[in-house]
PDB file of N, CA, C and O in Angstrom, chain B, residues numbered from 101:
ATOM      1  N   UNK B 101     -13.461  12.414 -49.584  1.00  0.00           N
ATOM      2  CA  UNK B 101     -12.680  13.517 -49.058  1.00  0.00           C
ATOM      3  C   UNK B 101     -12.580  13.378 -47.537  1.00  0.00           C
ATOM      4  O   UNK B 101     -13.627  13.289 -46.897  1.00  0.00           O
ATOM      5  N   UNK B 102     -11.061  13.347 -46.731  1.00  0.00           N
ATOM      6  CA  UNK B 102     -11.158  13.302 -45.364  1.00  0.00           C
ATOM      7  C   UNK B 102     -11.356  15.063 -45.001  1.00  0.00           C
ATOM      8  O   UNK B 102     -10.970  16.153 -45.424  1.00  0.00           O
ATOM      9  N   UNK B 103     -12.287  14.439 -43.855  1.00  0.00           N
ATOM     10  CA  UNK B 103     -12.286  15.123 -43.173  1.00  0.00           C
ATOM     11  C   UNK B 103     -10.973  16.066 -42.252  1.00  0.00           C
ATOM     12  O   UNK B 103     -10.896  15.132 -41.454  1.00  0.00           O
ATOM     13  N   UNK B 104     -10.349  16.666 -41.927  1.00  0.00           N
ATOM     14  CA  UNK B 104      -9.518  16.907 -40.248  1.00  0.00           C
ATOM     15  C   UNK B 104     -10.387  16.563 -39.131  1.00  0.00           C
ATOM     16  O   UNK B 104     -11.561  16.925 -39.054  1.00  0.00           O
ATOM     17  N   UNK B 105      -9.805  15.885 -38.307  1.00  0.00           N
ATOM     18  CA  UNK B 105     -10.449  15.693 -37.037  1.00  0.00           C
ATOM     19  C   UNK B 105      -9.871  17.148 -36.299  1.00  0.00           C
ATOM     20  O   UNK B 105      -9.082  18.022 -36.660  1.00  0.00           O
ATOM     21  N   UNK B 106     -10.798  16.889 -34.933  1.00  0.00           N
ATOM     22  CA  UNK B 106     -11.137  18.034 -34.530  1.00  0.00           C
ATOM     23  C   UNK B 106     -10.797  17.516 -33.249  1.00  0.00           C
ATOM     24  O   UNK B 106     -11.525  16.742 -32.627  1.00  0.00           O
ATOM     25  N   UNK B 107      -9.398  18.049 -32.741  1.00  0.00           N
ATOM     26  CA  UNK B 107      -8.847  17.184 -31.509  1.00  0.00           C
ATOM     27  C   UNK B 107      -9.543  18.770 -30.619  1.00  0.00           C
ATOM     28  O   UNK B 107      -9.890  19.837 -31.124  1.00  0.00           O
ATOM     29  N   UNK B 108      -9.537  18.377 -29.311  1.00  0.00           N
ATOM     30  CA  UNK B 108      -9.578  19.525 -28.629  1.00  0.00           C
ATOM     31  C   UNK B 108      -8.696  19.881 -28.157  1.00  0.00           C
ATOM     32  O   UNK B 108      -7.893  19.038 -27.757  1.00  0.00           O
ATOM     33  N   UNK B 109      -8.375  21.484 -27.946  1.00  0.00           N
ATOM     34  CA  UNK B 109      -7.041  21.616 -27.570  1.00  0.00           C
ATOM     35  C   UNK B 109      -6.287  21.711 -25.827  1.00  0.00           C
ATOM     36  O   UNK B 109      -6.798  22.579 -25.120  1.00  0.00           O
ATOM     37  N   UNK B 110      -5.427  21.080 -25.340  1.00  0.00           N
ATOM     38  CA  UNK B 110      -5.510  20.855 -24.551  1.00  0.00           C
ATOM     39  C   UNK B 110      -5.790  22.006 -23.489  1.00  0.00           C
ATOM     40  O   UNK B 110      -5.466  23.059 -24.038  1.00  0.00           O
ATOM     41  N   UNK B 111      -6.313  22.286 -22.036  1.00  0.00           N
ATOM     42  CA  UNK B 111      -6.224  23.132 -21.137  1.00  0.00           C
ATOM     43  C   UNK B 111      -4.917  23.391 -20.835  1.00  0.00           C
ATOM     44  O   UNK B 111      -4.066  22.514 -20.984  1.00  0.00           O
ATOM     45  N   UNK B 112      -4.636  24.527 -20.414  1.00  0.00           N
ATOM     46  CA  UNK B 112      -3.467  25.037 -19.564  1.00  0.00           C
ATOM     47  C   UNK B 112      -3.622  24.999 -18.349  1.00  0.00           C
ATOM     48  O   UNK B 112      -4.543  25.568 -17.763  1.00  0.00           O
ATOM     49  N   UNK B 113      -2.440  24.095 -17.633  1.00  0.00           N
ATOM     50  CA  UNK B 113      -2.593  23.877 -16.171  1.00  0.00           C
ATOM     51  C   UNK B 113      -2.449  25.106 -15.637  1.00  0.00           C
ATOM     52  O   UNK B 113      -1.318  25.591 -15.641  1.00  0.00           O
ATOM     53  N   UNK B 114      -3.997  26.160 -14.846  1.00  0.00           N
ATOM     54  CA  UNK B 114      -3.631  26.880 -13.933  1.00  0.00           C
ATOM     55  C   UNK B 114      -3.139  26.837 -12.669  1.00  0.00           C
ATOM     56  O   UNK B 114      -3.458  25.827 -12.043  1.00  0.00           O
ATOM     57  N   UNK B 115      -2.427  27.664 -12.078  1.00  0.00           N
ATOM     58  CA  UNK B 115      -1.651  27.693 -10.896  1.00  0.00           C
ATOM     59  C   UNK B 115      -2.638  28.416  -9.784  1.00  0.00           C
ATOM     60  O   UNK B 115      -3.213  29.469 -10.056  1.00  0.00           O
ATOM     61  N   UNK B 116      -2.746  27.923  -8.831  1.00  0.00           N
ATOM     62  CA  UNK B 116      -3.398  28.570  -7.553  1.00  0.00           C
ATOM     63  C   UNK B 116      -2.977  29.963  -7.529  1.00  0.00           C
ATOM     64  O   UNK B 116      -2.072  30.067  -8.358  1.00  0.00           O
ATOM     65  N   UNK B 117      -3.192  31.016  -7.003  1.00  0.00           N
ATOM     66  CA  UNK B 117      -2.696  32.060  -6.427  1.00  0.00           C
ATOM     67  C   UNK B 117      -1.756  31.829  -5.163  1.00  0.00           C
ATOM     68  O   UNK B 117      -2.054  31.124  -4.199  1.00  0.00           O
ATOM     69  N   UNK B 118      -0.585  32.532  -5.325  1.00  0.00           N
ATOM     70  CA  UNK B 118       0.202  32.071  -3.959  1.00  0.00           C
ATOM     71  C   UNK B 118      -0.754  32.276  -2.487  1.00  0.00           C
ATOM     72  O   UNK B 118      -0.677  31.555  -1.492  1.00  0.00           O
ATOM     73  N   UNK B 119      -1.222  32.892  -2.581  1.00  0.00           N
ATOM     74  CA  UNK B 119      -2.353  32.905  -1.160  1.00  0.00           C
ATOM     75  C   UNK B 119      -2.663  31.488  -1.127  1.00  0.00           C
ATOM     76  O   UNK B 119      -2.075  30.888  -0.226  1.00  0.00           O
ATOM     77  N   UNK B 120      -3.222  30.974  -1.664  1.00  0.00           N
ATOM     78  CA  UNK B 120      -4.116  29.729  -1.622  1.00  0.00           C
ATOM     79  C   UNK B 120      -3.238  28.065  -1.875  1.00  0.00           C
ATOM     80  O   UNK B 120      -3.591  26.912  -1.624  1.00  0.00           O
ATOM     81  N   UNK B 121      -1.902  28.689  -2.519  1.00  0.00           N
ATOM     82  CA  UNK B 121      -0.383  27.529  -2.604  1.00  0.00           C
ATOM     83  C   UNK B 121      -0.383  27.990  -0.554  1.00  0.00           C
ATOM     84  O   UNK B 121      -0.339  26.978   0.146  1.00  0.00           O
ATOM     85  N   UNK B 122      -0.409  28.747  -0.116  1.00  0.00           N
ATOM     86  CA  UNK B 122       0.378  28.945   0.693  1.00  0.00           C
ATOM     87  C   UNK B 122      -0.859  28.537   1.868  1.00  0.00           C
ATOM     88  O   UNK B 122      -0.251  27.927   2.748  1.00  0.00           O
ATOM     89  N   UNK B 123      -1.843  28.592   2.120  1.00  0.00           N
ATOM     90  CA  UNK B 123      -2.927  27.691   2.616  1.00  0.00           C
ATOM     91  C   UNK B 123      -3.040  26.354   2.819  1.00  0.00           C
ATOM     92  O   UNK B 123      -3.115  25.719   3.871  1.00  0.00           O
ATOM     93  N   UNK B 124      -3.046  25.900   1.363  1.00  0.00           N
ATOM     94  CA  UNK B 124      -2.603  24.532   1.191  1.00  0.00           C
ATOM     95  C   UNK B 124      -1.724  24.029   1.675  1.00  0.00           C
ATOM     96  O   UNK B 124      -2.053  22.985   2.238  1.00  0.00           O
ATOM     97  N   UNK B 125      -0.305  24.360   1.766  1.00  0.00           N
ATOM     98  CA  UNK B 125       0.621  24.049   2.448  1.00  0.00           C
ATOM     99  C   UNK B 125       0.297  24.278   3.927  1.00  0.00           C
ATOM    100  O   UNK B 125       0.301  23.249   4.603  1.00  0.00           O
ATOM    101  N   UNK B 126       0.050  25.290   4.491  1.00  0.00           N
ATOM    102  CA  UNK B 126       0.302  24.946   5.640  1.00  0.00           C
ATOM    103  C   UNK B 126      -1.271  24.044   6.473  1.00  0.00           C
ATOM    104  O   UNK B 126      -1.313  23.809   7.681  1.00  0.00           O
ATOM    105  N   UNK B 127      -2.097  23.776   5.751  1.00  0.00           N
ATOM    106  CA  UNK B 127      -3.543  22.864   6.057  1.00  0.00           C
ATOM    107  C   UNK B 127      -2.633  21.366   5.990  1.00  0.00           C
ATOM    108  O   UNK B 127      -2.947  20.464   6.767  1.00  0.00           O
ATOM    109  N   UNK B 128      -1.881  21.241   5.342  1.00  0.00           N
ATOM    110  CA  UNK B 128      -1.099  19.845   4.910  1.00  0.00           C
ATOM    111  C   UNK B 128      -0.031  19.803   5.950  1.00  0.00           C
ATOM    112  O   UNK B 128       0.346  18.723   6.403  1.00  0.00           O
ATOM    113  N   UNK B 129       0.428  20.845   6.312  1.00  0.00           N
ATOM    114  CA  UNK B 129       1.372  20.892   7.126  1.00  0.00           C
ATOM    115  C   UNK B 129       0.595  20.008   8.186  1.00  0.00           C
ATOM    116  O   UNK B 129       0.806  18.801   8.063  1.00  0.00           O
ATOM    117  N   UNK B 130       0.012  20.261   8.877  1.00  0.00           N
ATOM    118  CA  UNK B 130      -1.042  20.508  10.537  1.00  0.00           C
ATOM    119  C   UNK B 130      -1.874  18.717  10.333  1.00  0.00           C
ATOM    120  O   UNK B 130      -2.214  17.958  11.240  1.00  0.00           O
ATOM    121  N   UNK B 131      -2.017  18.457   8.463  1.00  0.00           N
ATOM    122  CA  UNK B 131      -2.625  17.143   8.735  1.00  0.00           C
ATOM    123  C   UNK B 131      -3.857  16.956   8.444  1.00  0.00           C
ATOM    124  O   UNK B 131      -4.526  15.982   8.792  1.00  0.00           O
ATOM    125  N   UNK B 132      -4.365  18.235   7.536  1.00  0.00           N
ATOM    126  CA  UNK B 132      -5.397  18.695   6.924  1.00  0.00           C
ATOM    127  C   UNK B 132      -6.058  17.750   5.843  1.00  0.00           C
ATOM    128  O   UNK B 132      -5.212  17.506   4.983  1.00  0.00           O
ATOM    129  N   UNK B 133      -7.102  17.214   5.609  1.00  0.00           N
ATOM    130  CA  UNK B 133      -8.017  16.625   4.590  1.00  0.00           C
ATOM    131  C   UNK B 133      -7.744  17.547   3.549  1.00  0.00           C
ATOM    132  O   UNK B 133      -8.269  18.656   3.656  1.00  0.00           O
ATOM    133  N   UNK B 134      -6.900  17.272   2.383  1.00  0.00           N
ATOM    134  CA  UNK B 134      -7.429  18.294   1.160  1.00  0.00           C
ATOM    135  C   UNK B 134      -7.771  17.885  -0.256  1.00  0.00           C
ATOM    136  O   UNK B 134      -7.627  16.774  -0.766  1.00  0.00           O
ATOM    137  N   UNK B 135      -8.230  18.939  -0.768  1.00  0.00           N
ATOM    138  CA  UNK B 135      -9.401  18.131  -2.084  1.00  0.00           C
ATOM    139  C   UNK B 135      -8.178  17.269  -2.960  1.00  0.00           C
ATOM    140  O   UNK B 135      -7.025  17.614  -3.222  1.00  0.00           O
ATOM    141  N   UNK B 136      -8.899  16.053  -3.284  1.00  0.00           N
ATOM    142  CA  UNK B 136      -7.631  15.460  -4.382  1.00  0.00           C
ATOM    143  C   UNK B 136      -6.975  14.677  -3.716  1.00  0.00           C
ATOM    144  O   UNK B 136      -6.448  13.789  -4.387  1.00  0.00           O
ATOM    145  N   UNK B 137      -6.757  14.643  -2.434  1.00  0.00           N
ATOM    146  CA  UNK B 137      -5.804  13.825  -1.680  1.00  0.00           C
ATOM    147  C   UNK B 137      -6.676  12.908  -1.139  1.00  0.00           C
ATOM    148  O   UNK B 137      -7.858  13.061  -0.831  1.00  0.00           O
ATOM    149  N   UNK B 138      -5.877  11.812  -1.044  1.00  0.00           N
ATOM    150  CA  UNK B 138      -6.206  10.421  -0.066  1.00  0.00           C
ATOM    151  C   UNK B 138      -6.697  10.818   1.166  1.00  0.00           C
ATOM    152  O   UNK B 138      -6.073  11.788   1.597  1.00  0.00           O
ATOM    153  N   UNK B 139      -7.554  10.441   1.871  1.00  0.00           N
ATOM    154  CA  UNK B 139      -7.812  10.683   3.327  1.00  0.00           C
ATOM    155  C   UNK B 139      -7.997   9.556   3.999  1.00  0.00           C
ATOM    156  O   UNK B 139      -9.091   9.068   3.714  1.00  0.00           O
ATOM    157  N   UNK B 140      -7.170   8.699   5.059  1.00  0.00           N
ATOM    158  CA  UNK B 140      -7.490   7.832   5.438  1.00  0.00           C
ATOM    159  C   UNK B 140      -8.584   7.558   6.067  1.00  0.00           C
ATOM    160  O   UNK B 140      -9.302   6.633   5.686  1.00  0.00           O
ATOM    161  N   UNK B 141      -8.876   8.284   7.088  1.00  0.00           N
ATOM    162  CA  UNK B 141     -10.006   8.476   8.144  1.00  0.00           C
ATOM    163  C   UNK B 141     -11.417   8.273   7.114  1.00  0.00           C
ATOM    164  O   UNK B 141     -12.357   7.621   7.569  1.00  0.00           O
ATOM    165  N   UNK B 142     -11.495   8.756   5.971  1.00  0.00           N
ATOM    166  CA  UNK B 142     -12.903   8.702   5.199  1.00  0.00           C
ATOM    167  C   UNK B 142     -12.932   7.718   4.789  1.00  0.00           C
ATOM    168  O   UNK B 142     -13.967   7.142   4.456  1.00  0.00           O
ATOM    169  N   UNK B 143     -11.347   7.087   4.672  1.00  0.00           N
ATOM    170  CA  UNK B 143     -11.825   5.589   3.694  1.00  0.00           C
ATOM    171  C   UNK B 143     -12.177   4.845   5.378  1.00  0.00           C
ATOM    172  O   UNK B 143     -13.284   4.308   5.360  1.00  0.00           O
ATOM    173  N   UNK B 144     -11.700   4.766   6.302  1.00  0.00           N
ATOM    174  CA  UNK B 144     -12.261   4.237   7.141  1.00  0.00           C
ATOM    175  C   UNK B 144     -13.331   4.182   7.696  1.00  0.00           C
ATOM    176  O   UNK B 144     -13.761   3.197   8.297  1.00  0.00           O
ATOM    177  N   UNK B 145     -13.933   5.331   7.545  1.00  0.00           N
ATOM    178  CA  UNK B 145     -15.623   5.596   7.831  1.00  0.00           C
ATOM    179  C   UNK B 145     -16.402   4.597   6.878  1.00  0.00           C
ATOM    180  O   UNK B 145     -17.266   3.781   7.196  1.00  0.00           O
ATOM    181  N   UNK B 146     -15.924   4.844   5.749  1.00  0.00           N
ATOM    182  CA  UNK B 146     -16.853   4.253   4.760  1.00  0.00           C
ATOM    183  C   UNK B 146     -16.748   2.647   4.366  1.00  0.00           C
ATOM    184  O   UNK B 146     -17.565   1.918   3.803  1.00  0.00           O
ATOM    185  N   UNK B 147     -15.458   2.389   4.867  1.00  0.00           N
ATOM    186  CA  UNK B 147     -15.426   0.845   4.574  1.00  0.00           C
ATOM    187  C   UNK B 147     -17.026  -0.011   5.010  1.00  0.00           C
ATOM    188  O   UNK B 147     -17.535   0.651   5.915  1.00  0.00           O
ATOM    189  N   UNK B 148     -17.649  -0.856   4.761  1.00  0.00           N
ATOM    190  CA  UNK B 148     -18.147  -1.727   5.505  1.00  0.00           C
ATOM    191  C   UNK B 148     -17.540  -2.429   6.456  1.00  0.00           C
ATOM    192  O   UNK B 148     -16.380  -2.835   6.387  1.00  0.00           O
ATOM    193  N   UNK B 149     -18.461  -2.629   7.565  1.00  0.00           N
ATOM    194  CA  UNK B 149     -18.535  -3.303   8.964  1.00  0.00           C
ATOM    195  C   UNK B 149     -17.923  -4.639   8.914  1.00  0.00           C
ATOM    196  O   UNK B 149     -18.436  -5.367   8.064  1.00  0.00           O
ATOM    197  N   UNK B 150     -16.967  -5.157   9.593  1.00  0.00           N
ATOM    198  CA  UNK B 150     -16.673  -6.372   9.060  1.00  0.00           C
ATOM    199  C   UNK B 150     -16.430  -6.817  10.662  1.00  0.00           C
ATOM    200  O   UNK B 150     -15.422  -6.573  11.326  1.00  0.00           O
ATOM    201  N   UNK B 151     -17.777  -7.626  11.152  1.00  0.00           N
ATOM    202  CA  UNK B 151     -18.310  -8.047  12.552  1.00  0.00           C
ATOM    203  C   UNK B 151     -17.591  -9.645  12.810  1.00  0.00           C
ATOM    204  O   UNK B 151     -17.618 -10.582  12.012  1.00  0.00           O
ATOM    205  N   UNK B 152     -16.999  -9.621  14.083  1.00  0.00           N
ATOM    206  CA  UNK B 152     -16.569 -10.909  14.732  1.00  0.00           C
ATOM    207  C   UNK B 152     -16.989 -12.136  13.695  1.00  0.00           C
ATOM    208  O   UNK B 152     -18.048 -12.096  13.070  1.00  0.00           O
ATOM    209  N   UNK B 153     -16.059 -13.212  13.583  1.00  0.00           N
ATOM    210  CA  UNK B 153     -16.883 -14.295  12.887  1.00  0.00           C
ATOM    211  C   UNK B 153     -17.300 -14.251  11.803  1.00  0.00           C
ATOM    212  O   UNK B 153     -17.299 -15.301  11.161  1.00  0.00           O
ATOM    213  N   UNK B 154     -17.821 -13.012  11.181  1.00  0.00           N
ATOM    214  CA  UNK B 154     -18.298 -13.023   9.598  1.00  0.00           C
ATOM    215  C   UNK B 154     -16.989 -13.571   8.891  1.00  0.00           C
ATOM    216  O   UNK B 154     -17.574 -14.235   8.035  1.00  0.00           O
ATOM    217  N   UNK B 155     -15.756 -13.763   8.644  1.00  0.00           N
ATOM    218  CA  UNK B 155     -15.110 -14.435   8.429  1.00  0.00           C
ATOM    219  C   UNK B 155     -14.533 -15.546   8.769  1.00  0.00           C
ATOM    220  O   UNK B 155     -13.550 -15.414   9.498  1.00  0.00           O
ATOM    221  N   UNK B 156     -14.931 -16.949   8.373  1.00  0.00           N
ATOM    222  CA  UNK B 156     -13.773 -18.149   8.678  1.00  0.00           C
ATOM    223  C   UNK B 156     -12.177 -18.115   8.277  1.00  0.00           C
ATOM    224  O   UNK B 156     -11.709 -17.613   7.255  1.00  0.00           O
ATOM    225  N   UNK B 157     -11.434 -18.799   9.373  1.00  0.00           N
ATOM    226  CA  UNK B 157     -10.033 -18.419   8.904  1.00  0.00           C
ATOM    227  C   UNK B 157     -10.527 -20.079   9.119  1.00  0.00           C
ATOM    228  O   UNK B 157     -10.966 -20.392  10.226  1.00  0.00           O
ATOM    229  N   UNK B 158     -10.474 -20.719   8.448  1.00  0.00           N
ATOM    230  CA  UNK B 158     -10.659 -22.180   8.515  1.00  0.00           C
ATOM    231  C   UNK B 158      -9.730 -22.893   7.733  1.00  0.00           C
ATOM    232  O   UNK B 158      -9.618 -22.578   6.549  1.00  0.00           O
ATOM    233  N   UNK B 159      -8.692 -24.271   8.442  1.00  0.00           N
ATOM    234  CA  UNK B 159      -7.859 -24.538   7.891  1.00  0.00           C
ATOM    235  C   UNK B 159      -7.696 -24.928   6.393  1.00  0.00           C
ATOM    236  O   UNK B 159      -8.663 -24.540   5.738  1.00  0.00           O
ATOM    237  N   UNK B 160      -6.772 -25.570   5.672  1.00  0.00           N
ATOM    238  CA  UNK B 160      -6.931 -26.339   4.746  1.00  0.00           C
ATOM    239  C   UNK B 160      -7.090 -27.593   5.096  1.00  0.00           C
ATOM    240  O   UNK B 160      -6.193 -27.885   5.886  1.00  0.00           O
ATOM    241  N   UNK B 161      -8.156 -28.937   4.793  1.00  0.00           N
ATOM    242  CA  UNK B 161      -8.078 -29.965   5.460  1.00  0.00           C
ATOM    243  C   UNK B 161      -6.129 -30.957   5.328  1.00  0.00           C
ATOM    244  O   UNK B 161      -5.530 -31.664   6.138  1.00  0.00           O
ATOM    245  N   UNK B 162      -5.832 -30.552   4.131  1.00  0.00           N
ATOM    246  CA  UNK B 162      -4.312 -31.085   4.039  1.00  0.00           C
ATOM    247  C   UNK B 162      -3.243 -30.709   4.869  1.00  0.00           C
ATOM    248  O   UNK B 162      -2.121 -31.173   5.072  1.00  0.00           O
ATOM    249  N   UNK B 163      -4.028 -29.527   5.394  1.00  0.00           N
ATOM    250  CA  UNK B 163      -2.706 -28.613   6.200  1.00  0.00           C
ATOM    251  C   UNK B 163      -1.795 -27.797   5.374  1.00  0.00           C
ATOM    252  O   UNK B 163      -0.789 -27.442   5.988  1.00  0.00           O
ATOM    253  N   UNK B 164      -1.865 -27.449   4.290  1.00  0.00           N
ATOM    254  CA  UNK B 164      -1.551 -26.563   3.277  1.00  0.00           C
ATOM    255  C   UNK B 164      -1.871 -25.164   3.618  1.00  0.00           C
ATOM    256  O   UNK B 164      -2.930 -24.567   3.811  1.00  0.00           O
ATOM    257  N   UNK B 165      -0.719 -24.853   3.630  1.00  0.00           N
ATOM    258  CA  UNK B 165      -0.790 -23.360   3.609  1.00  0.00           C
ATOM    259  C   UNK B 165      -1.704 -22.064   2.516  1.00  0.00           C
ATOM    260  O   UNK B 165      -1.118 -21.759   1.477  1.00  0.00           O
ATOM    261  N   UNK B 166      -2.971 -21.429   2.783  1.00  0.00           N
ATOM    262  CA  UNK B 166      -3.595 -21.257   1.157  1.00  0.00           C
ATOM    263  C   UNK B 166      -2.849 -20.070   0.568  1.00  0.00           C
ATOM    264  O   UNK B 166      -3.082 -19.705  -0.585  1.00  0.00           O
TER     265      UNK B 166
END
């Protein structure tokens, strides 16, 4: 005998309160960090250090472009 599976049912996308649509917008306006969004500046903090020389740009001995 099958069973029914037991999907879950999906959430309903809630909507901010316009107070807080209208926050958002203008924090984004000005250039604001906000949750969910890309932030460049953090990915730049966090990258690792990448110091003089720790990389060779060293040719190909053929002269080939790599």
């Amino acid at each position: 005998m099958l069973q029914p599976s037991h999907q879950p049912h999906p959430q309903p996308l809630l909507q901010d309160p316009p107070i807080y649509r209208a926050l958002i917008h203008h924090w984004a306006d000005r250039g604001r960090t906000l949750p969910g969004r890309h932030d460049p500046e953090w990915a730049r903090l966090v990258a690792p250090p990448v110091h003089r020389g720790q990389f060779s740009a060293s040719r190909d001995p053929r002269g080939d472009a790599r």
